[in-house]
py3Dmol code that shows the C-alpha trace and the ligand (Angstrom):
import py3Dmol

protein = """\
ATOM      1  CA  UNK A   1      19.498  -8.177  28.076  1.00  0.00           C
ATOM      2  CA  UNK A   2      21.820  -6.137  25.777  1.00  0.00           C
ATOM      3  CA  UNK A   3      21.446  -3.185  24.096  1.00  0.00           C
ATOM      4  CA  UNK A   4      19.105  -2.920  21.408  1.00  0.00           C
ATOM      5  CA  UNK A   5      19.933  -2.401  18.500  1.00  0.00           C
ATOM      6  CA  UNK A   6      19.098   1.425  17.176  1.00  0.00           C
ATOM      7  CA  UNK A   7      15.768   1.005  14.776  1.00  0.00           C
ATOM      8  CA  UNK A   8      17.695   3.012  12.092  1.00  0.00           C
ATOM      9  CA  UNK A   9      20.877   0.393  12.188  1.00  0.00           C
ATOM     10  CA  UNK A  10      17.791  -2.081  11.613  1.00  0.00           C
ATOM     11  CA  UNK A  11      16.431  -0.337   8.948  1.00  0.00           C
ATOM     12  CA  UNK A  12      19.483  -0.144   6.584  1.00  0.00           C
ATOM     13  CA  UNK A  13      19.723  -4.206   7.643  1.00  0.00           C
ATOM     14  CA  UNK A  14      16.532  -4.721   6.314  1.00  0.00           C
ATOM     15  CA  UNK A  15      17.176  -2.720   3.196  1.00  0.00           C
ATOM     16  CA  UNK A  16      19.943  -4.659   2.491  1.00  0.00           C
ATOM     17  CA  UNK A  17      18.407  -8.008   2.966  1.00  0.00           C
ATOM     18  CA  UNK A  18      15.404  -6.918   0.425  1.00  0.00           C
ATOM     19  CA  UNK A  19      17.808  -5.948  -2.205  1.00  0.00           C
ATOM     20  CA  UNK A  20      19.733  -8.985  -1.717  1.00  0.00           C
ATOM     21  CA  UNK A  21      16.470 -10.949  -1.879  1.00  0.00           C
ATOM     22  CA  UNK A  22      16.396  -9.083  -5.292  1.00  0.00           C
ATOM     23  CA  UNK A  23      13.049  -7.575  -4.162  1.00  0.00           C
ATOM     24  CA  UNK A  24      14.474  -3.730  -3.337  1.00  0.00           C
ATOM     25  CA  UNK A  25      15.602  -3.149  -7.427  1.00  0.00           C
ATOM     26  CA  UNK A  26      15.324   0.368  -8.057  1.00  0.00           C
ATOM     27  CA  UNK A  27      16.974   3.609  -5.892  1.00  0.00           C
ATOM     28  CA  UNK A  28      13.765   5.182  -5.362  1.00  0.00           C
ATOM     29  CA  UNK A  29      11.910   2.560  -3.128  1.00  0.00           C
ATOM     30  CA  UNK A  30      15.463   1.776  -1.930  1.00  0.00           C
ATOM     31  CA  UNK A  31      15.614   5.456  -0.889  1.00  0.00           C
ATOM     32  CA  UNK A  32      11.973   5.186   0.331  1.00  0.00           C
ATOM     33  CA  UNK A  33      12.515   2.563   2.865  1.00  0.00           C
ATOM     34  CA  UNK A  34      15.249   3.827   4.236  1.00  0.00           C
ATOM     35  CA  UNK A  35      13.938   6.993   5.129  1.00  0.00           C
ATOM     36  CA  UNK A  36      10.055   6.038   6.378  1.00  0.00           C
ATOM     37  CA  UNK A  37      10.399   4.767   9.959  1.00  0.00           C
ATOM     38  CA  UNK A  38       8.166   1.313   9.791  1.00  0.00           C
ATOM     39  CA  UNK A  39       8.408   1.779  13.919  1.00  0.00           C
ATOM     40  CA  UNK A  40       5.784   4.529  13.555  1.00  0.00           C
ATOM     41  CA  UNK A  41       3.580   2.740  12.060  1.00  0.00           C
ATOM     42  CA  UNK A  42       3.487  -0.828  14.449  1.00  0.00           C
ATOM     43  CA  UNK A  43       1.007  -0.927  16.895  1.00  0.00           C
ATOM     44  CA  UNK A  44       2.496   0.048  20.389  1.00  0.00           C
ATOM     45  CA  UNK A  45       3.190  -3.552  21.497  1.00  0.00           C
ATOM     46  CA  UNK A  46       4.902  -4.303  17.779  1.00  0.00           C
ATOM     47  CA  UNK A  47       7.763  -1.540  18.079  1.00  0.00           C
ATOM     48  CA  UNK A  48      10.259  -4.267  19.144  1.00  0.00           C
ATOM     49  CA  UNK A  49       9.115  -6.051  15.691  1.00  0.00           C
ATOM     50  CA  UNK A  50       9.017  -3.072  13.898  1.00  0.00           C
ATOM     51  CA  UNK A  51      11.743  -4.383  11.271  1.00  0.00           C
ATOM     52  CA  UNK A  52      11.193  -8.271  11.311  1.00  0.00           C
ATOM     53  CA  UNK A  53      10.355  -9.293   7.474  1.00  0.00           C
ATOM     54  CA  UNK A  54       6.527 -10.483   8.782  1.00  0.00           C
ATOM     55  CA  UNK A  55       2.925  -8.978   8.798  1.00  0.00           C
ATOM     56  CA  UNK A  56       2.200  -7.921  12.144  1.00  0.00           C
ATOM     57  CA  UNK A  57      -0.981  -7.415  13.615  1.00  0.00           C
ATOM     58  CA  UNK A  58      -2.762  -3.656  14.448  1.00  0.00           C
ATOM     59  CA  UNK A  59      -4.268  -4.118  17.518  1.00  0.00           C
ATOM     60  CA  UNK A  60      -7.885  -6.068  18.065  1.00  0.00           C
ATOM     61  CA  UNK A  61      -8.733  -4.699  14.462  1.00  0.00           C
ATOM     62  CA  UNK A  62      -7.573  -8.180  12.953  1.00  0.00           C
ATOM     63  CA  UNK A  63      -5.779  -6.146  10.314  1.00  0.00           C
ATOM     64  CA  UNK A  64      -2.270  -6.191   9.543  1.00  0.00           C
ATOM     65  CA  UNK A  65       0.332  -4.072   8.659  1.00  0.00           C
ATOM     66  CA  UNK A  66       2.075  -6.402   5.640  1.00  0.00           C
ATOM     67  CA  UNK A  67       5.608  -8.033   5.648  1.00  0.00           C
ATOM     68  CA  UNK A  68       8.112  -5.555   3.947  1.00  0.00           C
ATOM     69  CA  UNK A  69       8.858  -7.805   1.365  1.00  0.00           C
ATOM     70  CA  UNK A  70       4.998  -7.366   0.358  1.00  0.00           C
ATOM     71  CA  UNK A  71       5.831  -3.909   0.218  1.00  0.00           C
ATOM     72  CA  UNK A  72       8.968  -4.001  -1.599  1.00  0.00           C
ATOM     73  CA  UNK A  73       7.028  -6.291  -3.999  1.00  0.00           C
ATOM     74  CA  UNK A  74       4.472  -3.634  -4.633  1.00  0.00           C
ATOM     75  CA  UNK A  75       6.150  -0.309  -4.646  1.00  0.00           C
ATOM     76  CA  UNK A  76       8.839  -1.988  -7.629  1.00  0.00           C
ATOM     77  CA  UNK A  77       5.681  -2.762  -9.862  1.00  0.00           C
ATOM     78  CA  UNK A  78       3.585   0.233  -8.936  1.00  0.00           C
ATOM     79  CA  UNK A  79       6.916   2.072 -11.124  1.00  0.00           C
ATOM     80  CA  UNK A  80       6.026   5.392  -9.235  1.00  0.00           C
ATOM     81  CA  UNK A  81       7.231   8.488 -10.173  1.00  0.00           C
ATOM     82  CA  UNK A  82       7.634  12.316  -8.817  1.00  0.00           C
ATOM     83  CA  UNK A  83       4.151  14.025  -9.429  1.00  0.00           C
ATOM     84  CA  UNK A  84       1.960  11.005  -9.686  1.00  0.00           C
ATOM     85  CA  UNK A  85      -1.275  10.802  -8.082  1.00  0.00           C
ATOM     86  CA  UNK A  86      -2.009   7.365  -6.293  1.00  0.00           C
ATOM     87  CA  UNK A  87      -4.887   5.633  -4.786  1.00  0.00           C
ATOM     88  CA  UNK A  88      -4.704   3.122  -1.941  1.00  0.00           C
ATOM     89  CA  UNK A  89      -7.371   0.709  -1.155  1.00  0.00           C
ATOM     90  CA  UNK A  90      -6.577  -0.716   2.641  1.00  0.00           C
ATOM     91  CA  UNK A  91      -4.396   2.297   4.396  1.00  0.00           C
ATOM     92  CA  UNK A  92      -3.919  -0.124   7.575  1.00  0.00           C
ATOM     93  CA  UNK A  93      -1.132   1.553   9.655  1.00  0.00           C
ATOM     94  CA  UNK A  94      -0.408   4.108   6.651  1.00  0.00           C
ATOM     95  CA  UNK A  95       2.618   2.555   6.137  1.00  0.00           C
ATOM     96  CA  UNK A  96       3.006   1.444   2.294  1.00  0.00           C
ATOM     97  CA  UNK A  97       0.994   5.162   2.213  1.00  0.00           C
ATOM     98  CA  UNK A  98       3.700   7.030   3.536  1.00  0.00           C
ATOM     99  CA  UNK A  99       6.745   5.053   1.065  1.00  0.00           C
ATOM    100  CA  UNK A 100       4.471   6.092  -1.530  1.00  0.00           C
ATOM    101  CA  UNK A 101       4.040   9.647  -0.514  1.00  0.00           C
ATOM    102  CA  UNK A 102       8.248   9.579  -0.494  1.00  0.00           C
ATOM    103  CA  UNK A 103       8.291   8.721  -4.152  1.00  0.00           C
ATOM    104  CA  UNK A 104       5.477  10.584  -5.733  1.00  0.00           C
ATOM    105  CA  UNK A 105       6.674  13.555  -3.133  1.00  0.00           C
ATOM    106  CA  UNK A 106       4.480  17.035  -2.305  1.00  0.00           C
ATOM    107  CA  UNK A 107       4.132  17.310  -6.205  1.00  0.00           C
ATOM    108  CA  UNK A 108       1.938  14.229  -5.693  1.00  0.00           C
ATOM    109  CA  UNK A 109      -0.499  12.604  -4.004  1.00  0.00           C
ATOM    110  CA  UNK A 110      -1.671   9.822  -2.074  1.00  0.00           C
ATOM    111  CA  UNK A 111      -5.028   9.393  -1.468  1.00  0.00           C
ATOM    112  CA  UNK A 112      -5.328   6.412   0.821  1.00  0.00           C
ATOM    113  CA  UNK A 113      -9.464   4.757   1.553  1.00  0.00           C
ATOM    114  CA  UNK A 114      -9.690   2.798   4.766  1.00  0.00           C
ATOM    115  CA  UNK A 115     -13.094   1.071   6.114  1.00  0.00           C
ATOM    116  CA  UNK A 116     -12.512   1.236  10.192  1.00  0.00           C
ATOM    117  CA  UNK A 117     -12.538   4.225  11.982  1.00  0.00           C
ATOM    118  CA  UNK A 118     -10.077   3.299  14.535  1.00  0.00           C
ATOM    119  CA  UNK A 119      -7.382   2.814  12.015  1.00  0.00           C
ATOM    120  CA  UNK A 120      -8.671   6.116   9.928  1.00  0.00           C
ATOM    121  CA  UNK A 121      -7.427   7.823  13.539  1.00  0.00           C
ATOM    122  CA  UNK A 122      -4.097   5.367  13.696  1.00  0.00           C
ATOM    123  CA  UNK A 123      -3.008   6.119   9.880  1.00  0.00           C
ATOM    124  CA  UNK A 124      -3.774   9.839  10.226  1.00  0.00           C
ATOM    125  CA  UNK A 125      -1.796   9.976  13.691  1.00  0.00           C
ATOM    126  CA  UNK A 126       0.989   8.076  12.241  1.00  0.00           C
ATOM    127  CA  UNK A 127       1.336  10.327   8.736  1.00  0.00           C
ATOM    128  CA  UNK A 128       0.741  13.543  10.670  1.00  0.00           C
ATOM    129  CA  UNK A 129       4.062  12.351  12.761  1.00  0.00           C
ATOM    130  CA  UNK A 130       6.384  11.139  10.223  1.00  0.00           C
ATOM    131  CA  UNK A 131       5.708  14.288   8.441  1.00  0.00           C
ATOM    132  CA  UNK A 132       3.544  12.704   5.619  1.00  0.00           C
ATOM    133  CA  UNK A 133       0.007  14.190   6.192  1.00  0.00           C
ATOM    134  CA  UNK A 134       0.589  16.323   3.661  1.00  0.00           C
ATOM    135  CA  UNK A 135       0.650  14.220   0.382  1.00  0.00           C
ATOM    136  CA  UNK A 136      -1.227  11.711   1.867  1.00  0.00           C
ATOM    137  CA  UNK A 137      -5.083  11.969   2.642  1.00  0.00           C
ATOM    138  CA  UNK A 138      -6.888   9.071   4.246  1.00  0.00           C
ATOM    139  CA  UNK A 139     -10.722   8.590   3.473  1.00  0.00           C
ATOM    140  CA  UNK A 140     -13.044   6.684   5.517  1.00  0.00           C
ATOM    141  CA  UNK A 141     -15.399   4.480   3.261  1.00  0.00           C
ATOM    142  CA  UNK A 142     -15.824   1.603   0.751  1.00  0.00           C
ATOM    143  CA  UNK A 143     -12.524   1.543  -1.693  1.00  0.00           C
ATOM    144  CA  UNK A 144     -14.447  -0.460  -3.683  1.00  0.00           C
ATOM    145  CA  UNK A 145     -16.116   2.391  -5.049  1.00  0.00           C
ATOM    146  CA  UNK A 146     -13.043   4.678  -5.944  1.00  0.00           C
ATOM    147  CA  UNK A 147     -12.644   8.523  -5.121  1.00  0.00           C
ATOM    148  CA  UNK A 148     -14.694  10.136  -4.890  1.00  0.00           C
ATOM    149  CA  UNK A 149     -17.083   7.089  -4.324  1.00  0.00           C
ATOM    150  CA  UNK A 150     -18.498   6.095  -7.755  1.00  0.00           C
ATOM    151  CA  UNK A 151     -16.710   8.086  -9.683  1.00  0.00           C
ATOM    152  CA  UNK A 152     -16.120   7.122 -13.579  1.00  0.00           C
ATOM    153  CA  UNK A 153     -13.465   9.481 -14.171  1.00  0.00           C
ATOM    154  CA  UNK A 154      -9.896   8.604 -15.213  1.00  0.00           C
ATOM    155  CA  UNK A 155      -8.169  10.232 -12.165  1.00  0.00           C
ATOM    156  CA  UNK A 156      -4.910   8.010 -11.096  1.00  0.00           C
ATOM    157  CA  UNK A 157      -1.988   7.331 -12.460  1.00  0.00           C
ATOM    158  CA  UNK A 158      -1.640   4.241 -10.258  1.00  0.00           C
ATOM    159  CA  UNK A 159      -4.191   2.637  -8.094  1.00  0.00           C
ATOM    160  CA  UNK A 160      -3.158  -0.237  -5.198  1.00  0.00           C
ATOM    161  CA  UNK A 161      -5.326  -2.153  -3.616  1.00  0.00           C
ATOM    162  CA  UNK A 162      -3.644  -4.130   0.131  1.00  0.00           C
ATOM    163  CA  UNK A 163      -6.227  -6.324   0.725  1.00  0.00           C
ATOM    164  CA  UNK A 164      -7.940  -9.711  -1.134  1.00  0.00           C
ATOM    165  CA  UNK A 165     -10.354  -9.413  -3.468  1.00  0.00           C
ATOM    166  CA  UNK A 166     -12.443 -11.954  -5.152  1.00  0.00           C
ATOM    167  CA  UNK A 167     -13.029  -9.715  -8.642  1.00  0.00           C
ATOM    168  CA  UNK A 168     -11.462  -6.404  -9.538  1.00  0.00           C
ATOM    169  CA  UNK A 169     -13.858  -3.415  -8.550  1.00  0.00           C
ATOM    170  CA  UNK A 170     -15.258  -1.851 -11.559  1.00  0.00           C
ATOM    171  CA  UNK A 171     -15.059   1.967 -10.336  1.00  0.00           C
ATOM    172  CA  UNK A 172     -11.027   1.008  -9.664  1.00  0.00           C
ATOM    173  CA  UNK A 173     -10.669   0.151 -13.334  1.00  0.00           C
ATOM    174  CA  UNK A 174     -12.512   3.401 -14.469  1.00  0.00           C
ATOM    175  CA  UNK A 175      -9.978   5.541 -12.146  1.00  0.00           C
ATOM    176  CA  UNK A 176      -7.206   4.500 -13.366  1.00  0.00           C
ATOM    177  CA  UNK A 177      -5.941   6.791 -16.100  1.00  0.00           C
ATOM    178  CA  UNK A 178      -5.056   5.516 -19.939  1.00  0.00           C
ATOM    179  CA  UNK A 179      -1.248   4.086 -19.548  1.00  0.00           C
ATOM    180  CA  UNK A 180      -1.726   3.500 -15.868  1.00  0.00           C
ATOM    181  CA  UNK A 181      -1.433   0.683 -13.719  1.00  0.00           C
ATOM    182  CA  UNK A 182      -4.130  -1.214 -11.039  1.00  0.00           C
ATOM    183  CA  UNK A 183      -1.989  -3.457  -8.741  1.00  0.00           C
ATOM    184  CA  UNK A 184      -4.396  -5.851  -6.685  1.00  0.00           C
ATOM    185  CA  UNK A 185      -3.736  -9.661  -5.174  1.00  0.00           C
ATOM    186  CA  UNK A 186      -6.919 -11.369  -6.486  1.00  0.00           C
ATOM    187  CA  UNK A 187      -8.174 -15.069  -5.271  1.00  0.00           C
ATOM    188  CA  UNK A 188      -9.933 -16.599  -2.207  1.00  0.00           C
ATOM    189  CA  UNK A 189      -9.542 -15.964   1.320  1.00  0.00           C
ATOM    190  CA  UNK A 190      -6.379 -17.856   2.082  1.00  0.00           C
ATOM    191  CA  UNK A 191      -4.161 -17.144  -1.327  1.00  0.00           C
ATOM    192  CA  UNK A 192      -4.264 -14.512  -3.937  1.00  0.00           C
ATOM    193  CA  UNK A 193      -2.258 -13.816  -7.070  1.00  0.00           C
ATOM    194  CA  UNK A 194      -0.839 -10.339  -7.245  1.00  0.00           C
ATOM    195  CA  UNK A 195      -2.381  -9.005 -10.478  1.00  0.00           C
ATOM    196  CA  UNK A 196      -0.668  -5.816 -12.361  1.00  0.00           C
ATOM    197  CA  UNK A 197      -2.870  -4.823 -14.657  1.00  0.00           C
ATOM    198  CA  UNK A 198      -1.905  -2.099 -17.547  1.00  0.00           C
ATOM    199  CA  UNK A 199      -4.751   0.079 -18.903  1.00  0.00           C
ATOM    200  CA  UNK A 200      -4.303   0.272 -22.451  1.00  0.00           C
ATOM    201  CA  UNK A 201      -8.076   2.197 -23.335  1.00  0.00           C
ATOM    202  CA  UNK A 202     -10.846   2.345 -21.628  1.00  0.00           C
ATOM    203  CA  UNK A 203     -11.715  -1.459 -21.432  1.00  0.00           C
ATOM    204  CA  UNK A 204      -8.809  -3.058 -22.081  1.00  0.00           C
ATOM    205  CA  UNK A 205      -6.166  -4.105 -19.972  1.00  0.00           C
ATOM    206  CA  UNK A 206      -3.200  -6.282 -19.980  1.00  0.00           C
ATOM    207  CA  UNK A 207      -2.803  -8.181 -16.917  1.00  0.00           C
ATOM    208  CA  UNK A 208       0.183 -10.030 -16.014  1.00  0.00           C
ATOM    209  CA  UNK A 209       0.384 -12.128 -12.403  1.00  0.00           C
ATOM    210  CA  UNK A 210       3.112 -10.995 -10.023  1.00  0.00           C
ATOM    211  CA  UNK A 211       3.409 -13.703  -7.306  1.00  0.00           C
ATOM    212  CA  UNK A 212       1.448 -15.602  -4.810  1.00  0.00           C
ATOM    213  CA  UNK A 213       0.342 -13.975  -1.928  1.00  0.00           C
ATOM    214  CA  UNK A 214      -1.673 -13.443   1.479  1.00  0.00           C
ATOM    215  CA  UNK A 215      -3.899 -11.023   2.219  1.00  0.00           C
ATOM    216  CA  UNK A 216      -6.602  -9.711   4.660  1.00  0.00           C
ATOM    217  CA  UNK A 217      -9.838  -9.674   2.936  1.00  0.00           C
ATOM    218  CA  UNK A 218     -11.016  -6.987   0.772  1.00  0.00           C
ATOM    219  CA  UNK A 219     -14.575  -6.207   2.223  1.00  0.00           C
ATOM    220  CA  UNK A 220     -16.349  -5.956  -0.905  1.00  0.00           C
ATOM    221  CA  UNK A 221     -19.939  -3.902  -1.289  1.00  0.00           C
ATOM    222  CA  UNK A 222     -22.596  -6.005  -2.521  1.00  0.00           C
ATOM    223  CA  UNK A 223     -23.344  -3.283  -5.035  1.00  0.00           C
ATOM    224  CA  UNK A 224     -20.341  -2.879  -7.109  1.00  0.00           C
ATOM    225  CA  UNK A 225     -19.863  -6.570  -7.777  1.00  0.00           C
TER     226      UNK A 225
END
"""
ligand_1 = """\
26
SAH
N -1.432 -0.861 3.474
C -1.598 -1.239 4.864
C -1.991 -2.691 5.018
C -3.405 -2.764 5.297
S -4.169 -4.347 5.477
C -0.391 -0.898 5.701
O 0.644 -0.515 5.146
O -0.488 -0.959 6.943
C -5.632 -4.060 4.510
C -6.565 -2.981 4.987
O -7.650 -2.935 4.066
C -7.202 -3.220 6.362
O -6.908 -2.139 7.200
C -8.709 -3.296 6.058
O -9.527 -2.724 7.056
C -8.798 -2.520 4.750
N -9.984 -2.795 3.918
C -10.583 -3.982 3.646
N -11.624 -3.810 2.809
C -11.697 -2.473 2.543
C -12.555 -1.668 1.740
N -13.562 -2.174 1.039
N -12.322 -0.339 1.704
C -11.294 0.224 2.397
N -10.455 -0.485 3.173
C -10.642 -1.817 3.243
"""
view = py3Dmol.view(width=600, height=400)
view.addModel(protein, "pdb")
view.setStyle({"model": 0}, {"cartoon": {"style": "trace"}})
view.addModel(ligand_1, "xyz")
view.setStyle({"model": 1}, {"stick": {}})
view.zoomTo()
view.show()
């Protein structure tokens, strides 16, 4: 067996492939990726996988921490800057959480909802390590319903939602400020189309489809649908 390669030597590699893929466009999610180590947030048994271009799994929670090209996908429409305040709907691994943190830096915030305790702990752990846990807090509950839950305030400059869902929440729509943007891969279980929707006023939006996709399921509450 040789010696492996050093995980920041894979980093850069993987940068480079994204922004030859034409996925990595802009400097600041370039500059974001290279600095969050993705090897902090793989389950244990991942590390060796840490910067293969594929979901990998999080343990027995049957969740997944998504492909970096997902990522790369997302941050470039998100078009975060400095100073924004973001919500996250599926914080997984706290991954994409943390490359958002980077952008919108300690001016910002990232306020990141997750619905399983264990990976509440594993996010929190992760962010708290890699020097994040500052801009980013992680919620336990229902994304569904916003934050705080039910709210009907305009409150985000950008909201992202990293798992399926079969309609767009309502209380996501309502937090997402005038002139802001609701990213969120929309369809049945086993494809999606990534949605970026553009909140003009109050009700309107105007939604244009990303690409195709694959996504865990969005565990939506009977209530808000
Ligand atoms: N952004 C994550 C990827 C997470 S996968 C990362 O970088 O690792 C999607 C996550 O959404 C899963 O952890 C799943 O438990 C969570 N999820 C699904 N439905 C949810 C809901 N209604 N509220 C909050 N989290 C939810």
């Amino acid at each position: 067996m040789g010696v492996s390669m050093a995980f920041e030597e894979r980093r850069r590699i993987l940068v480079k492939n994204l922004k030859e893929e034409g996925l990595i466009k802009s400097g600041s999610v370039e500059l974001a990726f290279l600095k969050v180590p993705r090897e902090k947030f793989v389950w244990e048994d991942e590390v060796e996988n840490a910067y293969l271009d594929i979901p990998l799994p999080l343990g027995k929670t049957r969740q997944t921490i998504s492909a970096p090209h997902m990522v790369a996908i997302m941050l470039e429409e998100m078009e975060l800057k400095r100073g924004f305040k973001v919500l996250e709907v599926g914080c997984g691994s706290g991954y994409s959480a943390a490359l958002m943190a980077e952008i919108v830096g300690s001016e910002g915030c990232v306020v990141s909802i997750e619905r399983i305790p264990e990976l509440v702990e594993f996010a929190k752990r992760n962010l708290e390590a890699t020097g994040y846990g500052g801009t980013v807090k992680v919620v336990l509950g229902d994304g569904c319903l916003g934050y705080p839950p039910r709210s009907e305030e305009e409150i985000y400059d950008r909201v992202v939602v990293t798992a399926a869902a079969s309609t767009i929440p309502k209380y996501l729509k309502k937090q997402t400020k005038q002139g802001g943007i609701l990213l969120i891969p929309v369809g049945g279980p086993w494809s999606q189309t990534l949605k970026k929707l553009v909140k003009i006023s109050a009700d309107k939006f105007d939604v244009k489809d990303v690409t195709e996709c694959v996504f865990v399921p969005l565990i939506e509450s009977d209530e808000v649908l």
